[in-house]
GUNU-14878 format. One line per field, with one value per atom (N, C-alpha, C): residue in three letters; y, z, x; atom name; residue number from 1. Coordinates in nm, 3 decimals, padded with zeros to 5 digits. Atoms other than C-alpha are relative to their C-alpha. Last residue first. Example, Ala and Ser with C-alpha at 12.3 -4.5 7.8 and 13.67 -1.06 7.14 Angstrom:
# residues 2
aa <- ser ser ser ala ala ala
north <- -00.119 -00.106 00.109 -00.119 -00.450 00.120
up <- -00.006 00.714 00.073 00.000 00.780 00.000
east <- -00.082 01.367 -00.077 00.089 01.230 00.090
at <- N CA C N CA C
i <- 2 2 2 1 1 1
***
This chain:
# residues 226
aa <- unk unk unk unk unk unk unk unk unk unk unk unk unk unk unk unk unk unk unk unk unk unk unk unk unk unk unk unk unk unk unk unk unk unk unk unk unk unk unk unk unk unk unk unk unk unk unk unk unk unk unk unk unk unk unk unk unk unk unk unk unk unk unk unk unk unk unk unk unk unk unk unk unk unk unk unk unk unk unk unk unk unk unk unk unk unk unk unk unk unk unk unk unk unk unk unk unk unk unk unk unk unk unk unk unk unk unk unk unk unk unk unk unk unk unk unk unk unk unk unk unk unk unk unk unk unk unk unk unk unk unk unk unk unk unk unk unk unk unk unk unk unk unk unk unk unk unk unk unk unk unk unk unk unk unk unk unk unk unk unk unk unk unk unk unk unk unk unk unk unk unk unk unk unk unk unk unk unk unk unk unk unk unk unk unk unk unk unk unk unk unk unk unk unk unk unk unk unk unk unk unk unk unk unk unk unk unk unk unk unk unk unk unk unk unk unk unk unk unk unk unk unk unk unk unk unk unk unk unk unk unk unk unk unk unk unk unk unk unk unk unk unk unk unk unk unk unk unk unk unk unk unk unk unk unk unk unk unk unk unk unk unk unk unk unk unk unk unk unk unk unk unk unk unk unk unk unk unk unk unk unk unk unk unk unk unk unk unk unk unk unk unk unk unk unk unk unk unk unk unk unk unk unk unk unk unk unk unk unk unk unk unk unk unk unk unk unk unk unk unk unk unk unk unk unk unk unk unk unk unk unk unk unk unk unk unk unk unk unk unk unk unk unk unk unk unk unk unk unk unk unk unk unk unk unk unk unk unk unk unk unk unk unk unk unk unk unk unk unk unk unk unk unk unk unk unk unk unk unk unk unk unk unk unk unk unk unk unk unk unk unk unk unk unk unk unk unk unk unk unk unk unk unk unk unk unk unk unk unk unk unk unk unk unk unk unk unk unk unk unk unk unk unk unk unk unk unk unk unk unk unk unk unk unk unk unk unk unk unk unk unk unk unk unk unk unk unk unk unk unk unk unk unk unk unk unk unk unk unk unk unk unk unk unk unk unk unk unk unk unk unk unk unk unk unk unk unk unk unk unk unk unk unk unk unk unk unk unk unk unk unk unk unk unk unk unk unk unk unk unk unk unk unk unk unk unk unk unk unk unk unk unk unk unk unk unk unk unk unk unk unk unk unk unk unk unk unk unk unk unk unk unk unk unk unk unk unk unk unk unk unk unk unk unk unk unk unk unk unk unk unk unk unk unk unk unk unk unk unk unk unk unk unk unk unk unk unk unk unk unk unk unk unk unk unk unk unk unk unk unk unk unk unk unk unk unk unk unk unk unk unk unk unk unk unk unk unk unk unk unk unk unk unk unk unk unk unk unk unk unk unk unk unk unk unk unk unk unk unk unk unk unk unk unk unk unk unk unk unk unk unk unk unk unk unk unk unk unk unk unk unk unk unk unk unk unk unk unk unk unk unk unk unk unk unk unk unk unk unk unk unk unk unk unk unk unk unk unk unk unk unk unk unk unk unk unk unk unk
north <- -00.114 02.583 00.147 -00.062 02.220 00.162 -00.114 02.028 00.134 -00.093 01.700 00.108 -00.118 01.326 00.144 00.001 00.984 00.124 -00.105 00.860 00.018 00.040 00.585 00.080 00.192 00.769 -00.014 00.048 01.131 -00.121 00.120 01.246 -00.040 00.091 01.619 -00.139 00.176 01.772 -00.096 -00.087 02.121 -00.134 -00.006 01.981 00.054 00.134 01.931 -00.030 -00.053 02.320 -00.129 -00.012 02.247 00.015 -00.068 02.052 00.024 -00.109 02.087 00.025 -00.159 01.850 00.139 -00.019 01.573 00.156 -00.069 01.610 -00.011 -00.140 01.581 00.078 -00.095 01.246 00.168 -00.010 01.103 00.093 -00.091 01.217 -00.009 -00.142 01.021 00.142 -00.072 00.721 00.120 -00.030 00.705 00.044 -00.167 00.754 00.039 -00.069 00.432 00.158 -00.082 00.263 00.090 -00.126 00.151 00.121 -00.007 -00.104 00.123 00.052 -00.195 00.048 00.145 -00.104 -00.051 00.083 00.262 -00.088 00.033 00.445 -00.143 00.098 00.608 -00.015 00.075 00.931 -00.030 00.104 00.928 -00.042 -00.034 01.269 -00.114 -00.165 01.282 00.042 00.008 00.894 00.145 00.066 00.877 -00.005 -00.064 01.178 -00.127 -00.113 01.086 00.024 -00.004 00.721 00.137 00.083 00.816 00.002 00.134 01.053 -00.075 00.097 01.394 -00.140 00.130 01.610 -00.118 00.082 01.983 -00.165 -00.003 02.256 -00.098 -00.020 02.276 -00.022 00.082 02.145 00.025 -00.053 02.362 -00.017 -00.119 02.296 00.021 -00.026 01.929 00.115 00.115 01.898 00.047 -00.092 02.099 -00.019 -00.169 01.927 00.097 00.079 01.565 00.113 00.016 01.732 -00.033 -00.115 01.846 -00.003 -00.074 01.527 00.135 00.082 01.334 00.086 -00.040 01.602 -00.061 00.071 01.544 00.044 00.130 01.817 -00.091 00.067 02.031 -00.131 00.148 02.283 -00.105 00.085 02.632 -00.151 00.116 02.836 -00.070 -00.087 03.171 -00.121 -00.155 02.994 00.066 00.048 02.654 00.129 -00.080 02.755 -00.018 -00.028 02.567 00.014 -00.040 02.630 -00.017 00.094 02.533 -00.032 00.084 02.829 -00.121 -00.046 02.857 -00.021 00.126 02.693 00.029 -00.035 02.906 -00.094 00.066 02.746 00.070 -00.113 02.987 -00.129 00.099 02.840 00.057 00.014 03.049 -00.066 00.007 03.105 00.050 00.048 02.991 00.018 -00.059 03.165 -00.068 00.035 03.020 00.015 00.009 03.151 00.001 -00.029 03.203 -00.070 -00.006 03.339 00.005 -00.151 03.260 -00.020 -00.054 02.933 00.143 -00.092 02.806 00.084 -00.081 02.440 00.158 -00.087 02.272 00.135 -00.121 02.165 00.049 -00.053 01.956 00.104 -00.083 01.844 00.099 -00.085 01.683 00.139 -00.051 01.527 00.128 -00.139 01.424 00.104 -00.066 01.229 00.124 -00.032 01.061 00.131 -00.037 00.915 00.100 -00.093 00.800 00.075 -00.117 00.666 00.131 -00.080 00.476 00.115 -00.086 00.343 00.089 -00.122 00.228 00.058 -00.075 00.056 00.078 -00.112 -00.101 00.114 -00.068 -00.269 00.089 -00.044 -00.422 00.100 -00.109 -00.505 00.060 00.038 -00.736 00.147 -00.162 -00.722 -00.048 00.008 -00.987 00.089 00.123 -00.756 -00.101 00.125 -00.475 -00.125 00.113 -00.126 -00.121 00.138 00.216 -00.178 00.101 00.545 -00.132 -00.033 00.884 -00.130 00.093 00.906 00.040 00.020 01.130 -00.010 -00.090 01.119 00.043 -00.148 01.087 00.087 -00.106 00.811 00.160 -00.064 00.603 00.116 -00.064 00.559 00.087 -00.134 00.515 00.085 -00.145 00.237 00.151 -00.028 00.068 00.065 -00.087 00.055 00.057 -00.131 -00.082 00.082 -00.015 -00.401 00.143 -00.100 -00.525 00.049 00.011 -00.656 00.081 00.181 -00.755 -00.021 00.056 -00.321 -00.161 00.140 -00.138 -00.082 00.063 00.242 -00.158 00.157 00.453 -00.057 00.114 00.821 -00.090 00.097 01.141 -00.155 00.082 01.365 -00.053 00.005 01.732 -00.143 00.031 01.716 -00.044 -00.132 01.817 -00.020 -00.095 01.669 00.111 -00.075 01.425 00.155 -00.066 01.267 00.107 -00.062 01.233 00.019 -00.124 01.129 00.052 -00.091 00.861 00.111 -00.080 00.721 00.087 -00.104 00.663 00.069 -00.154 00.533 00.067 -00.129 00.319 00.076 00.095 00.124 00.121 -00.057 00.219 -00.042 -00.144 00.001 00.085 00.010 -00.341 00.148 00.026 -00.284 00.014 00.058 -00.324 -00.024 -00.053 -00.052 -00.058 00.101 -00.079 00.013 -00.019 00.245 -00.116 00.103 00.314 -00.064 00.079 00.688 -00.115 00.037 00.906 -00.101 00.007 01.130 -00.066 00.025 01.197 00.011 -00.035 01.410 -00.155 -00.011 01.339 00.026 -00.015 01.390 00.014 -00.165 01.441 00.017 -00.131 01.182 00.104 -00.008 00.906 00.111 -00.078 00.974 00.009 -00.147 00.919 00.050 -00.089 00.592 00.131 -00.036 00.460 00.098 -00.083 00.503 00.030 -00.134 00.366 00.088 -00.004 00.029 00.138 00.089 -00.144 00.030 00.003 00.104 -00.101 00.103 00.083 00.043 00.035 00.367 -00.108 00.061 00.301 00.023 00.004 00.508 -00.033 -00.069 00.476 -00.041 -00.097 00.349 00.100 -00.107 00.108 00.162 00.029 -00.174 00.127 -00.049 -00.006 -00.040 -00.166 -00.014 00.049 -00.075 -00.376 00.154 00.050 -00.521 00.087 -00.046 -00.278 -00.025 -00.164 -00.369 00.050 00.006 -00.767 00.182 00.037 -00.662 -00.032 -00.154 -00.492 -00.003 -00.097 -00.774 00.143 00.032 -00.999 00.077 -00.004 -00.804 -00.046 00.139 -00.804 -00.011 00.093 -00.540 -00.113 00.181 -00.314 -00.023 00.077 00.046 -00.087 00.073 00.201 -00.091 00.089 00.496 -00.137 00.088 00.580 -00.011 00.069 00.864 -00.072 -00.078 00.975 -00.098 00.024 00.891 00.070 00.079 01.037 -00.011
up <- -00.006 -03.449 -00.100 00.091 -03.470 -00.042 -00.083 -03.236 -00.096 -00.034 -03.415 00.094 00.014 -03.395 -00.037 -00.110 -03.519 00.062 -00.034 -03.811 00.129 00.003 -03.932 00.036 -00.021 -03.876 -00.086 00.151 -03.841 00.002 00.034 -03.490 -00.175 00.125 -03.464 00.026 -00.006 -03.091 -00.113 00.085 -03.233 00.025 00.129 -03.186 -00.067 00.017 -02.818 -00.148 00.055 -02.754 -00.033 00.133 -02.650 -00.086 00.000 -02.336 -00.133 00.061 -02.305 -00.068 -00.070 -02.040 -00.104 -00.149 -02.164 00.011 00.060 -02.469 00.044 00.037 -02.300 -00.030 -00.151 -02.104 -00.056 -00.052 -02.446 00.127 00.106 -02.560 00.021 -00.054 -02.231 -00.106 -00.153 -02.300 00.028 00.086 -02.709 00.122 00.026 -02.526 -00.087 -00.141 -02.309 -00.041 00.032 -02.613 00.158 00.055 -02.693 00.016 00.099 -02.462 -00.058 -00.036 -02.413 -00.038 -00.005 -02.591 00.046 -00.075 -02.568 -00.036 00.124 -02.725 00.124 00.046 -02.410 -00.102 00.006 -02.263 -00.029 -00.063 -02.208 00.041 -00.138 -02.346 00.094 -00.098 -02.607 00.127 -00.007 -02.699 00.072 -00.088 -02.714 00.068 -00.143 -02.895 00.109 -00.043 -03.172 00.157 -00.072 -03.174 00.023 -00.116 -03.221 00.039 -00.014 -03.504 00.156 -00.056 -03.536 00.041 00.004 -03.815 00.094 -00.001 -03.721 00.001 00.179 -03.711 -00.052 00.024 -03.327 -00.141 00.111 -03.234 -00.096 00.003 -02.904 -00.199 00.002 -02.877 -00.045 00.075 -02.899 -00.046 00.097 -02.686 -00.117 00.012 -02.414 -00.133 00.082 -02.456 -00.049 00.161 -02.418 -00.068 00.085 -02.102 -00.151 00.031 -01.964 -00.082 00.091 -02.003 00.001 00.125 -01.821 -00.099 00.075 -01.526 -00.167 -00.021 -01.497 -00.021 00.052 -01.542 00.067 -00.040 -01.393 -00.102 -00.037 -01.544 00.064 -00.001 -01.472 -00.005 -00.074 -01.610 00.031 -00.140 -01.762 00.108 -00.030 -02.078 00.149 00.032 -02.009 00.013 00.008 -01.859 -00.147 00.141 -01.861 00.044 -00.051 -01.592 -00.168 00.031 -01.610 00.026 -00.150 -01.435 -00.040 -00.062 -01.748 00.160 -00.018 -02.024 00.132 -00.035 -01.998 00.059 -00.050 -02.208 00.069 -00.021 -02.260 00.098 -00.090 -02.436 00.011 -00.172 -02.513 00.093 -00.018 -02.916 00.198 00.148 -02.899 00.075 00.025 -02.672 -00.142 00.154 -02.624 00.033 -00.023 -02.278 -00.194 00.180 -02.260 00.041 -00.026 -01.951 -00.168 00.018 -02.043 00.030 00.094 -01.931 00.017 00.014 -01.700 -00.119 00.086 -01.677 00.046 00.033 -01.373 -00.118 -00.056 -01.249 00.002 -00.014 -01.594 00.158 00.144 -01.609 -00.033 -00.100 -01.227 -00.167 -00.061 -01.411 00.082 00.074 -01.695 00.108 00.062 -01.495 -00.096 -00.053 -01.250 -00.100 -00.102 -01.464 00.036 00.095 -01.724 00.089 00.008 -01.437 -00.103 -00.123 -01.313 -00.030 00.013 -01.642 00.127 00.131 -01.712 00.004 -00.056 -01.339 -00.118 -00.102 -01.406 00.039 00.063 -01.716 00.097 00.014 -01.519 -00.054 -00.071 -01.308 -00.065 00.053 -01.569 00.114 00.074 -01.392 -00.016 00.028 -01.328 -00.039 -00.024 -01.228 -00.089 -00.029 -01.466 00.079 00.050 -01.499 00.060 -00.057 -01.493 00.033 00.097 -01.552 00.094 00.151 -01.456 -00.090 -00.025 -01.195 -00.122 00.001 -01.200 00.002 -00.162 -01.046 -00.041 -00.017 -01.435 00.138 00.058 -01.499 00.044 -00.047 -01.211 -00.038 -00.089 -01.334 00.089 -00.001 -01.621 00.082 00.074 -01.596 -00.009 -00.076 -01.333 -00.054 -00.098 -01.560 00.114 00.048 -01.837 00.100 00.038 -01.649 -00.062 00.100 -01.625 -00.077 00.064 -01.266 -00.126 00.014 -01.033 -00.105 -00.042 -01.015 -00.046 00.025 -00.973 -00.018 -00.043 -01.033 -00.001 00.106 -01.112 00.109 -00.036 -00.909 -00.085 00.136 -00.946 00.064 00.009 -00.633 -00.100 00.172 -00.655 00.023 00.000 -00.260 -00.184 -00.088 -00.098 -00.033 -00.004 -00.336 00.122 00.089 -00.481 00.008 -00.036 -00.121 -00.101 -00.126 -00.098 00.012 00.011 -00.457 00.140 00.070 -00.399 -00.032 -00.047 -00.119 -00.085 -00.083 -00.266 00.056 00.085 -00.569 00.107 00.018 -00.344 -00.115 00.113 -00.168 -00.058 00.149 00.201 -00.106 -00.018 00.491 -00.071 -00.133 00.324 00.040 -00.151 -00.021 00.118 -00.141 -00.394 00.117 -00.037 -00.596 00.132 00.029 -00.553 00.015 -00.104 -00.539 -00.057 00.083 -00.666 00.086 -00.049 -00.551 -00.081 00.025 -00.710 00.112 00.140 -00.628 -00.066 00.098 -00.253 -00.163 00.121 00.019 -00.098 00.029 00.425 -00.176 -00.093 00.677 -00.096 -00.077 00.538 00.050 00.071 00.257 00.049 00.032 00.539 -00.075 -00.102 00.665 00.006 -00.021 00.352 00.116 00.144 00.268 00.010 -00.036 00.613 -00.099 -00.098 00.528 00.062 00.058 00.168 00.110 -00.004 00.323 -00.042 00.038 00.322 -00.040 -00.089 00.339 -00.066 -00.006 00.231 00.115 -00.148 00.166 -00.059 00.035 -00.151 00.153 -00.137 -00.221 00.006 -00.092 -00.563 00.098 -00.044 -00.744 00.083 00.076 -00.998 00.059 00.092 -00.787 -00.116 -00.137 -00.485 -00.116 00.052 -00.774 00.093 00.113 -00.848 00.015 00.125 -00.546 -00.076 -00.092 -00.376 -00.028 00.038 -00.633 00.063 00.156 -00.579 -00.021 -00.023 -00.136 -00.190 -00.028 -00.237 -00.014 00.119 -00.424 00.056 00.092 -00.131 -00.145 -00.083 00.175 -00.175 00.019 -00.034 00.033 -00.150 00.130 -00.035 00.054 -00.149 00.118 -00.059 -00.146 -00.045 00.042 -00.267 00.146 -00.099 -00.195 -00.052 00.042 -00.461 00.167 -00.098 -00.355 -00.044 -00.058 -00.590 00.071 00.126 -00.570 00.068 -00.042 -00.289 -00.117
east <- 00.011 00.080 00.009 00.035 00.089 -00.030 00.075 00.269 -00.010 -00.087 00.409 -00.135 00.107 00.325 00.068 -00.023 00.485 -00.070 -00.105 00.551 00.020 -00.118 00.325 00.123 00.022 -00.006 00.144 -00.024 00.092 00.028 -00.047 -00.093 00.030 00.079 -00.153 00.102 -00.106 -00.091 -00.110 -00.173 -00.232 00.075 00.006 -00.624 00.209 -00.085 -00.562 00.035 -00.136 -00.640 00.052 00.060 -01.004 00.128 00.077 -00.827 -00.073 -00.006 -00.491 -00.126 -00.063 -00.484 -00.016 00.153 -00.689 00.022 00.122 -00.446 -00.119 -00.028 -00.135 -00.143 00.020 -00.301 00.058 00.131 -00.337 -00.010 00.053 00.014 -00.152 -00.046 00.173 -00.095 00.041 -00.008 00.013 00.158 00.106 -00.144 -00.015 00.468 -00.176 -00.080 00.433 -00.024 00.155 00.238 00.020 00.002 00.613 -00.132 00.076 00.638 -00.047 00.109 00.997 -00.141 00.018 01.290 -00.123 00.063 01.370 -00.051 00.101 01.644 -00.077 -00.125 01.792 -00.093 -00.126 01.674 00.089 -00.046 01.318 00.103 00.110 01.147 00.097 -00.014 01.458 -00.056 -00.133 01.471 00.045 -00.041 01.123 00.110 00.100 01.028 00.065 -00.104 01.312 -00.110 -00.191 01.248 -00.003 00.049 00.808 00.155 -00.017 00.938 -00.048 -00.147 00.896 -00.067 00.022 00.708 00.108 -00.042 00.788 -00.020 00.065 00.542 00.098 00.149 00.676 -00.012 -00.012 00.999 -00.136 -00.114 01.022 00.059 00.016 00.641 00.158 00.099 00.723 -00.042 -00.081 00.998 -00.093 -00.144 00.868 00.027 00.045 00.537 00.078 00.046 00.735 -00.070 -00.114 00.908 -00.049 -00.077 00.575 00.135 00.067 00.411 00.018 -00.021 00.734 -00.125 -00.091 00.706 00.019 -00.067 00.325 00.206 -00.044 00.130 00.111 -00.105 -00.094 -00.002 00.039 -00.333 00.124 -00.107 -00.319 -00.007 -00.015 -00.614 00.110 -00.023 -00.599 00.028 00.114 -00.772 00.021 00.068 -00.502 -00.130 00.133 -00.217 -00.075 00.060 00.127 -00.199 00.111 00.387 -00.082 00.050 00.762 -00.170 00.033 00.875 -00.058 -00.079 01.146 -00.109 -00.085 00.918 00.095 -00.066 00.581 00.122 -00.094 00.342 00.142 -00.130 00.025 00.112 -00.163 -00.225 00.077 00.064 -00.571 00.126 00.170 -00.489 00.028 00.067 -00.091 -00.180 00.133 00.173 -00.076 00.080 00.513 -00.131 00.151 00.703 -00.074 00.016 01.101 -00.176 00.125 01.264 -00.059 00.063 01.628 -00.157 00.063 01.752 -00.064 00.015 02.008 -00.089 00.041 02.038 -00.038 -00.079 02.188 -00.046 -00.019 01.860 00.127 00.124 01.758 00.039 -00.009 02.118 -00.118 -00.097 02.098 -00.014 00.018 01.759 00.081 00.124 01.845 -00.027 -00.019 02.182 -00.096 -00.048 01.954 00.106 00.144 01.683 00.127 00.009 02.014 -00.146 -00.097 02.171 -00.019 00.006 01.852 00.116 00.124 01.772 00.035 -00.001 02.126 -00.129 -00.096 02.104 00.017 00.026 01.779 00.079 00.094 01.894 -00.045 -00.073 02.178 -00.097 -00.087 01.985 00.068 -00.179 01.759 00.060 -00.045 01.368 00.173 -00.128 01.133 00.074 -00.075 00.934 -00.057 00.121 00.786 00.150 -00.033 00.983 -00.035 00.095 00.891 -00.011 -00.029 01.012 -00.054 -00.094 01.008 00.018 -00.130 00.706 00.087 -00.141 00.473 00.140 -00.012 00.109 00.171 00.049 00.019 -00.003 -00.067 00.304 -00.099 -00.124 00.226 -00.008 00.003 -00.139 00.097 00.075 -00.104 00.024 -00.045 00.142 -00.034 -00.094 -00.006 00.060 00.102 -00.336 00.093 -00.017 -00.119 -00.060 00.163 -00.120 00.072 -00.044 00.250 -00.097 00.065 00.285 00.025 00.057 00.486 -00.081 00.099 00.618 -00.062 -00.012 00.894 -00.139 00.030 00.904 -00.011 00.033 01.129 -00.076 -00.020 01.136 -00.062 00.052 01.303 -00.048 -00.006 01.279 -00.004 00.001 01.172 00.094 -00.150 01.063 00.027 -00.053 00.712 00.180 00.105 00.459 00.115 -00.041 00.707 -00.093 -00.170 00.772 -00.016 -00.076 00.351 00.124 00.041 00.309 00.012 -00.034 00.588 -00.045 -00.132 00.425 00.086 00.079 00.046 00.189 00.081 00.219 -00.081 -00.129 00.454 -00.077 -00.045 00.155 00.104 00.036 00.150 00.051 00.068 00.122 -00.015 00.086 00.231 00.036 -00.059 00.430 -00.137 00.098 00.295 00.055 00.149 00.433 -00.077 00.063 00.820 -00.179 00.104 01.037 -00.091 00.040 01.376 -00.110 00.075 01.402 00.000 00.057 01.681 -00.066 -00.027 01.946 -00.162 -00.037 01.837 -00.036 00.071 01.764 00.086 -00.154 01.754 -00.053 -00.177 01.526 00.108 00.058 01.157 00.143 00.054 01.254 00.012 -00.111 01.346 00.011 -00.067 01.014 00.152 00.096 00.806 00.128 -00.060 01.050 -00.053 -00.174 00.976 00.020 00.010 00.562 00.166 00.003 00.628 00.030 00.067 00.774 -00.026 00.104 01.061 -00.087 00.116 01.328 -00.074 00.109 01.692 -00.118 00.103 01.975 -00.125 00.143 02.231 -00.052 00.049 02.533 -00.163 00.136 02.575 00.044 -00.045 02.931 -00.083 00.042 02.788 00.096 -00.143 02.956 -00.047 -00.100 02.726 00.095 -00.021 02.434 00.106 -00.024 02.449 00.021 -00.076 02.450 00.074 -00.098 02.170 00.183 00.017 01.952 00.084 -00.039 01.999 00.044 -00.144 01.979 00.025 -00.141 01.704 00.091 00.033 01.490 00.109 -00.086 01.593 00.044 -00.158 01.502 00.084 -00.113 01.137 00.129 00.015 00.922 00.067 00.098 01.048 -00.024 00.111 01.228 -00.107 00.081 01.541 -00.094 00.095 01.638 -00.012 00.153 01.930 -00.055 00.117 02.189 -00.080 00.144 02.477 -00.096 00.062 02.844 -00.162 00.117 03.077 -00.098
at <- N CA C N CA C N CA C N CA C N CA C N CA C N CA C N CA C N CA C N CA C N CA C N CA C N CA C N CA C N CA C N CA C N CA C N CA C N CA C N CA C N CA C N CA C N CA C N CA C N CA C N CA C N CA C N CA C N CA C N CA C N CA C N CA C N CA C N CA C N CA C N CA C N CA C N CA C N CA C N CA C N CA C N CA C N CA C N CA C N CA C N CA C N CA C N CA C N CA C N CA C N CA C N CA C N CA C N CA C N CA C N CA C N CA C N CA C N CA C N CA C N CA C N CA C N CA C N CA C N CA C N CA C N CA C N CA C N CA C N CA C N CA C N CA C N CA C N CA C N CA C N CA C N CA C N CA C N CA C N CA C N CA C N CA C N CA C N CA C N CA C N CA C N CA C N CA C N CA C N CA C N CA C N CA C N CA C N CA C N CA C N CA C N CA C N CA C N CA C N CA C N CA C N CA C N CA C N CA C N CA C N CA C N CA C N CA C N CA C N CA C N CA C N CA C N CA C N CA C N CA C N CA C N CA C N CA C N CA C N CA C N CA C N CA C N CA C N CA C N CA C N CA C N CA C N CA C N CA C N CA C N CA C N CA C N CA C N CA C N CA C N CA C N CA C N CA C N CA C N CA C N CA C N CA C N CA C N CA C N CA C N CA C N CA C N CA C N CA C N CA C N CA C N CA C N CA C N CA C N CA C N CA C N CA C N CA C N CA C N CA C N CA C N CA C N CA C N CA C N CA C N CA C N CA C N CA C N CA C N CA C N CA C N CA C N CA C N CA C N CA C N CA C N CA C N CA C N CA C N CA C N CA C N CA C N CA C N CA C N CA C N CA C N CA C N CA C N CA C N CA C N CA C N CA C N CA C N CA C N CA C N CA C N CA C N CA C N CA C N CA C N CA C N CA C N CA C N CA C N CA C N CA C N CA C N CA C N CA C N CA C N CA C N CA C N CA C N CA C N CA C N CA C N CA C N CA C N CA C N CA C N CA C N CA C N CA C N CA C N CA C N CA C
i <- 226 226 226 225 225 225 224 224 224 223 223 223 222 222 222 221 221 221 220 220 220 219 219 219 218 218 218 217 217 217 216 216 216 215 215 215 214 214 214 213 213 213 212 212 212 211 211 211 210 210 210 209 209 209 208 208 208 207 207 207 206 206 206 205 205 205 204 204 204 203 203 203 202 202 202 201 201 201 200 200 200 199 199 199 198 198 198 197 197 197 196 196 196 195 195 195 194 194 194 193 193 193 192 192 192 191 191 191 190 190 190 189 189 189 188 188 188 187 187 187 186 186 186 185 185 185 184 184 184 183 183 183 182 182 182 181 181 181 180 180 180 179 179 179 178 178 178 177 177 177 176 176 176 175 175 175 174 174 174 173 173 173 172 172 172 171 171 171 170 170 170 169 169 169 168 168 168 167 167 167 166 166 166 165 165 165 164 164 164 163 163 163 162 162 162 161 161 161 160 160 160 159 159 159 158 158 158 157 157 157 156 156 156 155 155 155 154 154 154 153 153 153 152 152 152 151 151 151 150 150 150 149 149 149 148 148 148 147 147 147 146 146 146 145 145 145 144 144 144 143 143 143 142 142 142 141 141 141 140 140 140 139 139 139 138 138 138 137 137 137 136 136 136 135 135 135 134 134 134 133 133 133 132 132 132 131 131 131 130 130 130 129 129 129 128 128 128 127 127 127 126 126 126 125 125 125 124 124 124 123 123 123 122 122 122 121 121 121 120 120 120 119 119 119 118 118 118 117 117 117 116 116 116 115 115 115 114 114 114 113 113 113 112 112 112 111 111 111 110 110 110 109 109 109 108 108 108 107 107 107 106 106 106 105 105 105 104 104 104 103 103 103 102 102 102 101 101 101 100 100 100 99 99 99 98 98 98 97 97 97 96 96 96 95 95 95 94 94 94 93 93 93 92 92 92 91 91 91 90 90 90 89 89 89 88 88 88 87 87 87 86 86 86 85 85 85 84 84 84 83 83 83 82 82 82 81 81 81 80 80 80 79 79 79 78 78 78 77 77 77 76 76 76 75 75 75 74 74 74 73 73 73 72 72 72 71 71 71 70 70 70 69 69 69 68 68 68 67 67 67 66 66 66 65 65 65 64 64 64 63 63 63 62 62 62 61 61 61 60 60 60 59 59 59 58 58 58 57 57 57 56 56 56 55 55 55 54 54 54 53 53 53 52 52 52 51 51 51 50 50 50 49 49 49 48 48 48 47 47 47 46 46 46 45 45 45 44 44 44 43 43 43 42 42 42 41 41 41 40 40 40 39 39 39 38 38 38 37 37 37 36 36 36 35 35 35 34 34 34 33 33 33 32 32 32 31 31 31 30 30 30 29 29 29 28 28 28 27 27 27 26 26 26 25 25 25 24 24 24 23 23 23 22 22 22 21 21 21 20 20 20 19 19 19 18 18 18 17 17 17 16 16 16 15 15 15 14 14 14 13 13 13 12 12 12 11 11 11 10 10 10 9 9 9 8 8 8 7 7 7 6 6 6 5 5 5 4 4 4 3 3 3 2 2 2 1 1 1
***
């Protein structure tokens, strides 16, 4: 049996395309319209990934997705009519894993959804040793995936935890915009690149007086400075 997509739109037609493509893909596809189905489908059954549309009638799918992802480790893309950066943001810091603006290529959806789906099964197969990086007041603990801030816990996003991972793991290291992208994301990514220059702003809300170690190297890319 392949793996589970939700997908949810109020458009019959936009599913039925998505639906298509990912049954010749080899998914098992369930359908909801609306965030409030998609919440209660969630409470009943589990899946692989969510493909989840922003603007739907009774709830919008960023209010529904933080409600499934608040009680269910779920991956979920989002769809959305629009391509404000403000939908971006916003997804990514309740987050989501990825993102993508209607009109949309299926096929393109379906290599984003397998590579969403694959990080993820790989991310809870993994077995790691209890490992925890200490700097000044920061305490990144990679194994419960927890990062403290002067005793403080701050929350992150999964996608700005993976890109810290990455970063800290790579530390005093000069890396590339492709390599961060390609490792936090994936695939080599194509669309708009200020995706990962988002994610490093919201790192360095989060970390606070400690933001000074995520150095930016104009034409390069950043590292984590320690």
């Amino acid at each position: 049996m392949g793996n589970r997509i939700l997908v949810v739109d109020d458009e019959r037609k936009i599913r039925e395309i998505i639906k298509k493509y990912a049954e010749f893909e080899g998914y098992v596809i369930s359908e909801a319209e609306n965030g409030m189905d998609a919440i209660a489908m969630c409470e009943k059954e589990d899946f692989d990934l969510i493909i989840m549309d922003v603007m739907m009638p009774e709830l919008d799918g960023f209010s529904a997705a933080r409600s499934i992802m608040e009680k269910k480790d779920i991956p979920v893309l989002m769809l959305s009519a629009r391509g404000e950066e403000y939908d971006k943001i916003h997804g990514f810091e309740i987050g989501i894993d990825d993102y993508v603006v209607k009109p949309f290529s299926p096929k393109e959806l379906m290599m984003r959804a397998k590579v969403i789906i694959q990080r993820h099964e790989k991310h809870q197969d993994a077995v790691m040793e209890h490992k925890v990086f200490t700097t000044e007041g920061l305490s990144i603990d990679f194994t419960a995936r927890t990062v403290s801030v002067d005793g403080q816990r701050v929350e992150l996003s999964p996608k700005e935890y993976a890109l810290l991972f990455y970063l800290v793991e790579n530390r005093n290291i000069a890396l590339s915009r492709e390599q961060l992208i390609t490792q936090v994301w994936g695939y080599d990514y194509y669309g708009d690149d200020r995706t990962l220059d988002t994610h490093i702003k919201l790192l360095r809300n989060a970390l606070g007086e400690y933001r000074n170690h995520l150095v930016t190297l104009r034409g390069v890319g950043y590292k984590f400075e320690a």
